[in-house]
C-alpha positions in Angstrom: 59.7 280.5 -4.8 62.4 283.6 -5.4 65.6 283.2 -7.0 67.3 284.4 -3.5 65.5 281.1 -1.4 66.6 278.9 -4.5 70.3 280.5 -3.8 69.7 280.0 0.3 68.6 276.6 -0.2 72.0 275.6 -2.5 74.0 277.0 0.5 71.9 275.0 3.0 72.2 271.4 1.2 75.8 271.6 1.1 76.0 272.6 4.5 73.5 269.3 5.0 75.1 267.0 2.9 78.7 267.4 5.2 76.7 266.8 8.2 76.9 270.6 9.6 74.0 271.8 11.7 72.9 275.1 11.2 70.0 277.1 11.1 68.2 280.1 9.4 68.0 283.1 11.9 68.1 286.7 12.1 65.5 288.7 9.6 65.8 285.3 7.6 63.6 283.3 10.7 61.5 286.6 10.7 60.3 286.6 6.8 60.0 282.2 6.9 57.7 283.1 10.1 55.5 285.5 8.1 56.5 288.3 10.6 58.1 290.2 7.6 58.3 291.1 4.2 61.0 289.9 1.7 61.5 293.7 0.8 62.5 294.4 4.2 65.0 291.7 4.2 68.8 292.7 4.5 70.8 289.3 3.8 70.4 285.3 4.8 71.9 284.7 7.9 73.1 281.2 8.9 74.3 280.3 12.2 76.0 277.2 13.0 78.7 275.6 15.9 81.0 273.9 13.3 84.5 274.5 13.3 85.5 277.6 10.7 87.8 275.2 8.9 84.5 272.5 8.5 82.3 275.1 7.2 84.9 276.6 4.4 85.2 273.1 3.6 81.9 272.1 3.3 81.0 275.0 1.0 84.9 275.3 -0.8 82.5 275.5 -4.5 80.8 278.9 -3.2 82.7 281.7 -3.8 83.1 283.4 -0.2 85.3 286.3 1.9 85.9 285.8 5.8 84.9 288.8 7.4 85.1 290.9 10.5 82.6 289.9 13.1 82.0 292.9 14.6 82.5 295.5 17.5 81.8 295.0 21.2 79.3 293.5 22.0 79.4 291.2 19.5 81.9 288.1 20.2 81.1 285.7 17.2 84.2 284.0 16.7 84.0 284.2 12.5 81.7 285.5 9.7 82.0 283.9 5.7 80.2 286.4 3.1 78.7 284.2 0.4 77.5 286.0 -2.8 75.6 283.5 -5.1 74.3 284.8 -8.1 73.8 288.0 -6.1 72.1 287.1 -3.5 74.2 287.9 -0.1 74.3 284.8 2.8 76.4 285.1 5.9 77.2 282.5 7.5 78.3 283.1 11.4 79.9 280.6 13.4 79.2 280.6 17.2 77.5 284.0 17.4 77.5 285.5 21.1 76.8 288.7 22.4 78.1 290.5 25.4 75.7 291.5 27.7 76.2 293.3 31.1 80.2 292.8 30.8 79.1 288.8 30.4 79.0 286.5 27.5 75.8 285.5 26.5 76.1 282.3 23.9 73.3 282.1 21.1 72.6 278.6 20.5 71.9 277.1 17.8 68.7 275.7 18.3 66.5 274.0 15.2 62.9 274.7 15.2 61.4 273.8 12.1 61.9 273.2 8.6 60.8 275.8 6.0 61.7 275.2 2.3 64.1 272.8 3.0 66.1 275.0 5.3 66.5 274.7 8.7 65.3 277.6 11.0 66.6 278.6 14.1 64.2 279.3 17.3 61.9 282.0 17.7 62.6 282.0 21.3 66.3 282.0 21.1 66.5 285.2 18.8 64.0 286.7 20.7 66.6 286.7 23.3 69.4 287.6 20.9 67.7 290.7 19.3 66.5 291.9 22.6 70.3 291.6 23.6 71.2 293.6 20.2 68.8 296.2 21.3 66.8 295.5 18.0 63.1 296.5 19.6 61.0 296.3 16.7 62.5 293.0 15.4 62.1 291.9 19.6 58.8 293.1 19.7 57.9 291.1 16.5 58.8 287.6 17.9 57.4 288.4 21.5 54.1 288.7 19.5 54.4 285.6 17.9 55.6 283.3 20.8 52.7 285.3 22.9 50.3 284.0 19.9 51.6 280.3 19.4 53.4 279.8 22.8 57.1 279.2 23.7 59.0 275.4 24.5 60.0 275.4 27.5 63.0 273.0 26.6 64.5 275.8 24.8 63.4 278.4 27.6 65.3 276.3 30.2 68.1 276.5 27.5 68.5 280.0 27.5 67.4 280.7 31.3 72.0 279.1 31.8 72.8 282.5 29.9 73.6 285.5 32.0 70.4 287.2 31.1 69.3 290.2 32.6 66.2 289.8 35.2 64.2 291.4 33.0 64.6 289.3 30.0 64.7 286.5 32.2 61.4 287.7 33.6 60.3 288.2 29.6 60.7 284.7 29.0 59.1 283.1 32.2 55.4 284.9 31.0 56.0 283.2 27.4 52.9 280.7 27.8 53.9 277.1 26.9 53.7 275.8 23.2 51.4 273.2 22.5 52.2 269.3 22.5 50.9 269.2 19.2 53.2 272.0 18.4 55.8 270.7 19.2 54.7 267.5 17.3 54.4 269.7 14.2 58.0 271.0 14.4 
């Protein structure tokens, strides 16, 4: 295991051990689903829906820097930079996107377990980075849930957004996950 998963992993048990839910997405879910190499990795991205003031406190040891959440059409409501031992993790607290003059929520939605860290759903950041206009990284997870199939729990989910026919369209040929898929997760 790398130094910068042993670094992830220190900010995911804290998180963990103050009850905050979370979960691994972005080009973090990407490289734990094998759909990309750690070299192409930017940073560990974390989302969660705690409170800002829960998640500084759970994590008060790490040294970290609230940041600027970004231009239109982001509307995540806070961002904390944590640098340990040089390995950048972000953690973002209820990350949205504006889509179509509406605002689309990204839930946080747990899908698995990988090293100890919780990862967020294939399907729901295949809707975030189709959103973010991010077609390679889209294209990427549109392959896999064509490949292992899609839960329709979390389809339904994201189907309340104000998604665009087209994505909306997108995620109704997803074919359904597996029971024993689902089992597995």
């Amino acid at each position: 295991m790398s130094q910068r998963v042993e670094d992830l992993q220190k900010i995911a048990q804290e998180l963990d051990k103050h009850h905050i839910s979370y979960a691994l997405g972005a080009s973090g879910l990407l490289f734990a689903l094998g759909l990309m190499e750690h070299r192409e990795m930017g940073d560990w991205d974390l989302f969660t829906e705690a409170p800002h003031g829960d998640v500084k406190k759970a994590l008060k040891n790490f040294a970290s820097k609230d940041t600027v959440c970004g231009d239109y059409p982001y509307a995540t409501e806070y961002k904390i930079l944590f640098n340990e031992k040089g390995t950048a993790i972000e953690v973002a607290g209820n990350f949205a996107i504006y889509h179509q003059d509406q605002l689309c929520k990204i839930p946080v939605v747990i899908s698995r377990i990988w090293e100890g860290i919780k990862l967020g759903s294939p399907e729901v950041w295949y809707v975030a980075y189709t959103l973010m206009e991010r077609r390679a990284s889209a294209h990427l997870l549109q392959s896999y849930l064509q490949s292992v199939g899609a839960d329709q729990k979390i389809l339904a989910l994201l189907m309340k957004e104000p998604l665009s026919e087209f994505l909306k369209d997108a995620l109704n040929k997803f074919p359904e996950k597996s029971a024993e898929s689902l089992e597995a997760n």
